[in-house]
LUMLUMMAR-519845 format. One record per atom (N, C-alpha, C): residue in one letter; x, y, z. Coordinates in pm, whole numbers, plus 50000, padded with zeros to 5 digits. Example, Ala and Ser with C-alpha at 12.3 -4.5 7.8 and 13.67 -1.06 7.14 Angstrom:
2
a513194943150780
a512304955050780
a513204967050780
s512854977550708
s513674989450714
s512905000350787
END
This chain:
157
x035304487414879
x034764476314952
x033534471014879
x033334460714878
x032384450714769
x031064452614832
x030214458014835
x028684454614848
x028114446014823
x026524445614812
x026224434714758
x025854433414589
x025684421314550
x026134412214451
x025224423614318
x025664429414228
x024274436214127
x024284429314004
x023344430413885
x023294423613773
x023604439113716
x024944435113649
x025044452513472
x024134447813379
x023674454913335
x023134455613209
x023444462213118
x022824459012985
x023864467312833
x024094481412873
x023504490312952
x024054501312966
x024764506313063
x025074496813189
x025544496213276
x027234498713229
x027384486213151
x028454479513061
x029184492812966
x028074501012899
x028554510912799
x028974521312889
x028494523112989
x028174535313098
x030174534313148
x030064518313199
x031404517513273
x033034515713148
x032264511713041
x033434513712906
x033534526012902
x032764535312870
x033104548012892
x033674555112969
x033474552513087
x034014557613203
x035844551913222
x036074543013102
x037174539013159
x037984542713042
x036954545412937
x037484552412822
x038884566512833
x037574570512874
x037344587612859
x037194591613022
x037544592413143
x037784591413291
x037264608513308
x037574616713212
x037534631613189
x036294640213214
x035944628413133
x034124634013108
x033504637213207
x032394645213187
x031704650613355
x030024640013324
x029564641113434
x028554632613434
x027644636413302
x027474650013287
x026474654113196
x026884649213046
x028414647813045
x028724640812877
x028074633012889
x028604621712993
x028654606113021
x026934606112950
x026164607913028
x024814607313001
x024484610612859
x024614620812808
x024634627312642
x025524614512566
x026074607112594
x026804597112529
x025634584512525
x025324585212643
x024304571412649
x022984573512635
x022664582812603
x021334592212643
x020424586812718
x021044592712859
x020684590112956
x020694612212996
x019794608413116
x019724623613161
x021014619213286
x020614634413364
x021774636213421
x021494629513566
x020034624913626
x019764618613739
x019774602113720
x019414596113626
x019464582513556
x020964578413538
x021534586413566
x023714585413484
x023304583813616
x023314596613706
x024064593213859
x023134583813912
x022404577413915
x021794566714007
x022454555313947
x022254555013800
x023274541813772
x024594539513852
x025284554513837
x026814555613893
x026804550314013
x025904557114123
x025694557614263
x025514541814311
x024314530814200
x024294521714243
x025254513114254
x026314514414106
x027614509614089
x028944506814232
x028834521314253
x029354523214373
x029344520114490
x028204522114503
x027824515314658
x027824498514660
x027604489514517
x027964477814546
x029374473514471
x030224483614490
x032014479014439
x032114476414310
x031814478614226
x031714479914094
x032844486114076
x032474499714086
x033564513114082
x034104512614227
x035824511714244
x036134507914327
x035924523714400
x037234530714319
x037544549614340
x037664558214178
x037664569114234
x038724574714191
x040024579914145
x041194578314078
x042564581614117
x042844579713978
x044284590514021
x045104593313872
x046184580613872
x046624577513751
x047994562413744
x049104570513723
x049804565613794
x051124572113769
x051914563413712
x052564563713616
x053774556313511
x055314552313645
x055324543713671
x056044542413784
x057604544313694
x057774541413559
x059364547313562
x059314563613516
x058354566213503
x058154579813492
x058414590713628
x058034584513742
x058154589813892
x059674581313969
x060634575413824
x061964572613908
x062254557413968
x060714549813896
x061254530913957
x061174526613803
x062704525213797
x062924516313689
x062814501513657
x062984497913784
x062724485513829
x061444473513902
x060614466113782
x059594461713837
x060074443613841
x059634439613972
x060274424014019
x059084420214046
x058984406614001
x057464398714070
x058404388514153
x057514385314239
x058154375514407
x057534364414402
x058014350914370
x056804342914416
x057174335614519
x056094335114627
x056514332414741
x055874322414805
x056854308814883
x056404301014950
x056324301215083
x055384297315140
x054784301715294
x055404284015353
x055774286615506
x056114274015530
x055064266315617
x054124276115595
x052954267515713
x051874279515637
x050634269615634
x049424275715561
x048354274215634
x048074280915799
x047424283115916
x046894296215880
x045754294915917
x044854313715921
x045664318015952
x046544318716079
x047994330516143
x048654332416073
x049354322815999
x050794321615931
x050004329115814
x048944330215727
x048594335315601
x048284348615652
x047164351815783
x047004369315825
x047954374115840
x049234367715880
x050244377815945
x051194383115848
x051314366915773
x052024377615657
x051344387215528
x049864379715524
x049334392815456
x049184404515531
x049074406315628
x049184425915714
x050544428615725
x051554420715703
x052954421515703
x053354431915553
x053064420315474
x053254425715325
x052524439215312
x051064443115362
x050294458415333
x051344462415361
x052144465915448
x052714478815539
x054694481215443
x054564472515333
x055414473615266
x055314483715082
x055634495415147
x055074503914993
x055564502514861
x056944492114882
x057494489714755
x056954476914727
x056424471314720
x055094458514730
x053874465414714
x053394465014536
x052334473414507
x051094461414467
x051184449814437
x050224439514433
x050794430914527
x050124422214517
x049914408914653
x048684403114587
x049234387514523
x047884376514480
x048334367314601
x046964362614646
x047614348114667
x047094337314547
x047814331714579
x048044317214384
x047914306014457
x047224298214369
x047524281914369
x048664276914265
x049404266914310
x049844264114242
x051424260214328
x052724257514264
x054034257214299
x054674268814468
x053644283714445
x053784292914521
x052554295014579
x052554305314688
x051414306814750
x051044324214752
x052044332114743
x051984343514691
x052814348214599
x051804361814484
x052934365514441
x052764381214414
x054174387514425
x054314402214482
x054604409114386
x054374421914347
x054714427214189
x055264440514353
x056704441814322
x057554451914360
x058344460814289
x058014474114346
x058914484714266
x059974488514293
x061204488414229
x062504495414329
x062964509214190
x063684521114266
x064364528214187
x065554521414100
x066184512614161
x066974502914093
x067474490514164
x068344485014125
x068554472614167
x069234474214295
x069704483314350
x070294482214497
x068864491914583
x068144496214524
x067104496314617
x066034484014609
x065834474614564
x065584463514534
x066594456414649
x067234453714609
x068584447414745
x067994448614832
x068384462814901
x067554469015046
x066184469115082
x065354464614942
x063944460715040
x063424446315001
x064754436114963
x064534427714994
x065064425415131
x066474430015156
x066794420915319
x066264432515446
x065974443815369
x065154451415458
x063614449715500
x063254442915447
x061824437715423
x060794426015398
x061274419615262
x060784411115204
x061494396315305
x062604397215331
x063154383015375
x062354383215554
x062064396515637
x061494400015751
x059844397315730
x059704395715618
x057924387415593
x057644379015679
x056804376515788
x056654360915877
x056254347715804
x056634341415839
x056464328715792
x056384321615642
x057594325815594
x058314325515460
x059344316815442
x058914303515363
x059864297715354
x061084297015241
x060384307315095
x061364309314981
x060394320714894
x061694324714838
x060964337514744
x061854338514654
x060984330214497
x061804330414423
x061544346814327
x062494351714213
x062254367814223
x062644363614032
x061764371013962
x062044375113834
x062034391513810
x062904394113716
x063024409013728
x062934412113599
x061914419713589
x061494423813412
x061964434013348
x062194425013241
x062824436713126
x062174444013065
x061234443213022
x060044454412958
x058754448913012
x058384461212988
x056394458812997
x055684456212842
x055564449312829
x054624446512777
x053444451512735
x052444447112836
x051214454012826
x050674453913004
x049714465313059
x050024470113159
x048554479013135
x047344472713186
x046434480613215
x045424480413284
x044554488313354
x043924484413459
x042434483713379
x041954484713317
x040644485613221
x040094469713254
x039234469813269
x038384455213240
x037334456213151
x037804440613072
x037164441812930
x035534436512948
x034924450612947
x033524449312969
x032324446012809
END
């Protein structure tokens, strides 16, 4: 959750490249890297944190590695663009686990959904199991990717 607004600075910047480097490291490297001590690392860290900088913690899992071979982006047109019609189907879409992003876009579409299926008939089933049961959806057009490309969560600090 976003706090309020902070200014990084050059070591803020090296502090969080590192950290996204090297995830491994214990605070006391981190610091020996920047030479920083070990209370100056964690107050930097701490301030980071508390204003959303650093969102969490967590390990990535390779999604065809855990059995979804299949990644589909959705782009989706809403047929009415009312606070209701946009809350409902965004708390609609959370509660869908094969629906792992959700933008909303300007443009031709109004959302668009990066979904995982084990394969193409579980894809099937959570489209008419799911995706078509979205409220207030008037089209969802669907591309289904052949390779990845490139695929990373790092921001270029």
């Amino acid at each position: 959750m976003m706090g309020d607004t902070i200014t990084l600075d050059d070591t803020d910047r090296r502090l969080l490249r590192l950290l996204q480097a090297e995830p491994e490291l214990t605070l006391r490297e981190v610091g020996e890297r920047l030479g920083l001590s070990h209370t100056p690392c964690w107050r930097r860290l701490a301030r980071m944190r508390e204003a959303g900088v650093i969102e969490e913690k967590r390990h990535i899992i390779d999604p065809v590695a855990a059995g979804f071979d299949i990644t589909v982006f959705c782009a989706v047109r809403m047929n009415g663009h009312s606070r209701g019609h946009l809350e409902e189907f965004e708390a609609a879409v959370a509660g869908i686990a094969e629906v792992v992003q959700c933008y909303s876009v300007s443009g031709d579409h109004d959302y668009l959904l990066r979904v995982l299926a084990r394969s193409i008939r579980h894809y099937e089933s959570t489209v008419k199991n799911a995706l078509v049961q979205l409220p207030h959806v008037l089209s969802i057009s669907t591309s289904v990717t052949l390779r990845e490309i490139k695929n990373t969560t790092d921001v270029p600090l």
